[in-house]
Structures are given as C-alpha cells and as structure tokens.
N, C-alpha and C positions, 0 to 999 in steps of 0.2 A: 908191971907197967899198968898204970894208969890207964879205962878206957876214954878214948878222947868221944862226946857228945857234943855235936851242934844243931841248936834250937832253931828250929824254920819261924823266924819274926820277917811278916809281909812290911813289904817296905825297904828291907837292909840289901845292902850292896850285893851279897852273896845270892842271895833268892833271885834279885832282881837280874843278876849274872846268867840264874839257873833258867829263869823264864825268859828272859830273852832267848837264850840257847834252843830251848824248846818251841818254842814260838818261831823260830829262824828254820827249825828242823821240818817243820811240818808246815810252813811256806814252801819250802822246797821240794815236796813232794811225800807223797806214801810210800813209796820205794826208798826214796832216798833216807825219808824220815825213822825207818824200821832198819834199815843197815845200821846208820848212825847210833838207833838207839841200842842194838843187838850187840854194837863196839862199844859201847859209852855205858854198857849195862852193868858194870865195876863203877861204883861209887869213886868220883875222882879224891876224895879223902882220903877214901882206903888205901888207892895207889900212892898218893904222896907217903901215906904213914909205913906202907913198905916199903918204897923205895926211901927212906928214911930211918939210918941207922939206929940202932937201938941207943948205942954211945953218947948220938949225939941226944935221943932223946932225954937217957937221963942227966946230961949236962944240964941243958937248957932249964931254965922256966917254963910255968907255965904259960907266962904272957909274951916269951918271944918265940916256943914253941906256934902259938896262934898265928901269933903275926908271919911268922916265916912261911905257915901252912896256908896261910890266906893270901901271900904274895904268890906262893907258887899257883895258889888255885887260882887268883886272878890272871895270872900268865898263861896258866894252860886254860882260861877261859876266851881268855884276850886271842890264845890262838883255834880254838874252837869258831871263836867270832870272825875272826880272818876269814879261815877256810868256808864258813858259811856263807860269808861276805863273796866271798870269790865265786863258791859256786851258785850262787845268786845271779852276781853280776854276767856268771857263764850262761845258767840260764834266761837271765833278761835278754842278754844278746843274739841267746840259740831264739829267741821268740819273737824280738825283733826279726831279726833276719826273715822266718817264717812269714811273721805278718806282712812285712816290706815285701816278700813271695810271693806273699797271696793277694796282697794290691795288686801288685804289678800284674799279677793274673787277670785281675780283676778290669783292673785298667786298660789290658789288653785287649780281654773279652770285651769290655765295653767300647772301646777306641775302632774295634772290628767289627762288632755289629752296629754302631752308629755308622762307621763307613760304608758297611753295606748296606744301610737303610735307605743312606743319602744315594749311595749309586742308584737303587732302585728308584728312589723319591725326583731323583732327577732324570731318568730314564723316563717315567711315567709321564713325568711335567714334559719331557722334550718331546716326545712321543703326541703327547695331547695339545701342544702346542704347534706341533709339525700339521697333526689334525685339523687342528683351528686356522693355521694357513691357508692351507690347502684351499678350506670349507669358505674362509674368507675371500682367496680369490676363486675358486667355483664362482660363488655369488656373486662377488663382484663383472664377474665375465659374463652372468648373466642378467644383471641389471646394465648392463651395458647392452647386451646384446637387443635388452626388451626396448633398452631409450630408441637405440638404433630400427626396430623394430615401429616404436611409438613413433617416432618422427617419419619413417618411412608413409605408417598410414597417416600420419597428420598430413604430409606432404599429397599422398592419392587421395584424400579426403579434401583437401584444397582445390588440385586439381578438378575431381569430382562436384564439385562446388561451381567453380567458374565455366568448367563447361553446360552445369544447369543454367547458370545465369546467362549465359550467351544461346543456349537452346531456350529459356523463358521470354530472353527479348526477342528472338528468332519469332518463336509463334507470338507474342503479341504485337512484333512489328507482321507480320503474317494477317494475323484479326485484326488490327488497324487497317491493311491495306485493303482487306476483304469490304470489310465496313465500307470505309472508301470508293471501292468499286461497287459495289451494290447502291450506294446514295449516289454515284453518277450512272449507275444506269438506270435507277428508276429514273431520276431526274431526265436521262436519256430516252426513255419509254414515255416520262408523260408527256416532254416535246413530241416523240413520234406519233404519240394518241391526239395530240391537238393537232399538229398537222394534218395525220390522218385526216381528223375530224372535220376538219377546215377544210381537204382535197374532198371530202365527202359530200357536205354540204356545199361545193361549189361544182362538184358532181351533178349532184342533187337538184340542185336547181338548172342549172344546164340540158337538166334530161328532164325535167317538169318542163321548159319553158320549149323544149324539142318535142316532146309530146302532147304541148299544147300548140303549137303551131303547127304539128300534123294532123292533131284533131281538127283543126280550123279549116287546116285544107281538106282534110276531107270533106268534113262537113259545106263547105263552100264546091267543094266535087259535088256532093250531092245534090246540094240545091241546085245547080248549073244541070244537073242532066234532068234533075226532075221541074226546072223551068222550060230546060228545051222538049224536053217530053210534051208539057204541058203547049207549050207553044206551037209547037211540028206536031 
C-alpha cells in the first residue's frame, strides 16, 4: 500500500481546520491545552487510515480515497470544534459567574463603606449642628439678656438724668432766691442806713441845739451872778 502524504499549503481548509484547533486549544488554557494535545498527539490521518480497512483501501481510488479521508477529518474536526466550543462557552460562563462574584463583592464592599461613611458624615453634621444650636441659642439668651440689661441702665440712666435736672433747677431756683434775698436786703440795709442817718442827724441837731441852749444858760448863769456879784 501506497504511503498516503499531505502537503501543509497555508491558506487550505485542512491547515486552516488544524490552526483553528490549536488556536482554540490554547485559549483555553495550559492545562487544558497539554491534555488535548497529549490525546490528539496521533496524527488524525493516521487514525482514519487504521481505522480504515485495507480492502476498502485498495478498492477505492486515489481521488475518493482523499475525499472520503478529508470528510471524515472534517467531521472529526467539526467535533473537535464543538467540544472546544463548548468548553469555551463552559469557561466563559465559569468566569462570568466569577466576575458577576466579584462585582457583587465589590459592590457590596462599596454599598457598605459608603453607608458607613454616610452614617458617620451624618452623625458628625448632626452632632455639629446640634452644636450650632445650642451655641445659637446660648447667644441668642444672651444678647437678650444684655438688651434687657442695656435698657435696664438706659432706663436708671434716664432716671439719673431727671433727677439731676430737678436737683440743677433745685439749686438754681435756690441761687436765684439767694440772689433775690441778698438785693432786698441790701436794699433793706441801705433804707435802714438812711433812716439811721436821718434819726442821726435829727439826733444830732437836737443835742447841738440842747447844748447850745445850755450853754446860753449857763453862760447867762454866769453873767447874772457875776452882775450881782458886781452890784451886792
């Protein structure tokens, strides 16, 4: 029997069969790609041409021998392709699932420390606003307190006020009346000094005119005793 030789031309169905194969094999991983290849390591040629009677070999031709050996290697390629298909599609799924896993982890973790951030972030705000309350009416209580305070002394400052002004007219009604009484008692004095004056000089003359007419009589005494003298 004849040895069967097939020529590797880049491009043709068969090659293109083989590297797709291989290409599919070793997407699929190192493990996986080294089993397949340690099972697949028989030339699927060689398998068809033993499993492939000698009888029928030398029946046939050589051009339907080809063709019968390329349909079956297309089929056993076709299911080569399946099965990589499948554990492809096994693994896309096993990795999905994973990645949808590890989202969801992901999204968890995130969903949980954002809700704790916010508890905190709202704690802090309530807390500092409960502060700002507080500090708001503190303050408030005591600007209330100062108005009340401020109007209390505007009010004794008022007061303090009007009772000066009624002490100020007090004593200038006081030095007004002083004034007053001092110009009617001079005025009183210098009447009493002219009266004086006037009881003085009417004194005065009264006792000139009393000790001129004592003088007279005396003197008229004298003469009388010093005529009788002269005469007796």
């Amino acid at each position: 029997m004849a040895s069967l030789r097939l020529r590797y031309t880049p491009g043709s169905q068969i090659c293109n069969h083989l590297e797709s194969g291989l290409i599919s094999s070793r997407c699929a991983g190192p493990s996986t790609w080294k089993r397949n290849h340690r099972t697949d390591e028989t030339p699927i040629v060689e398998k068809l041409a033993k499993k492939r009677p000698a009888a029928d070999m030398e029946g046939e031709g050589p051009g339907n021998e080809v063709q019968s050996m390329l349909e079956k290697f297309g089929a056993d390629i076709s299911k080569v392709m399946q099965a990589k298909k499948k554990r492809l599609e096994c693994l896309t799924k096993n990795y999905m699932k994973g990645s949808q896993h590890k989202l969801e982890q992901l999204w968890n973790t995130y969903h949980n420390q954002r809700k704790k951030m916010t508890h905190q972030y709202s704690q802090q705000v309530s807390s500092a606003l409960q502060q700002w309350e507080a500090e708001a009416q503190r303050a408030e209580e005591q600007e209330e307190e100062l108005n009340n305070l401020f109007r209390q002394q505007q009010k004794i400052l008022q007061q303090a006020r009007v009772v000066q002004n009624q002490k100020l007219k007090t004593v200038r009604e006081l030095y007004e009346q002083f004034v007053k009484n001092m110009e009617d008692m001079e005025k009183s004095h210098d009447s009493f000094i002219q009266g004086a004056q006037q009881e003085l000089r009417k004194e005065m003359a009264t006792l000139q005119k009393k000790i001129l007419m004592d003088t007279q009589q005396q003197e008229m005494a004298t003469v009388r005793k010093s005529l009788q003298s002269m005469l007796f």
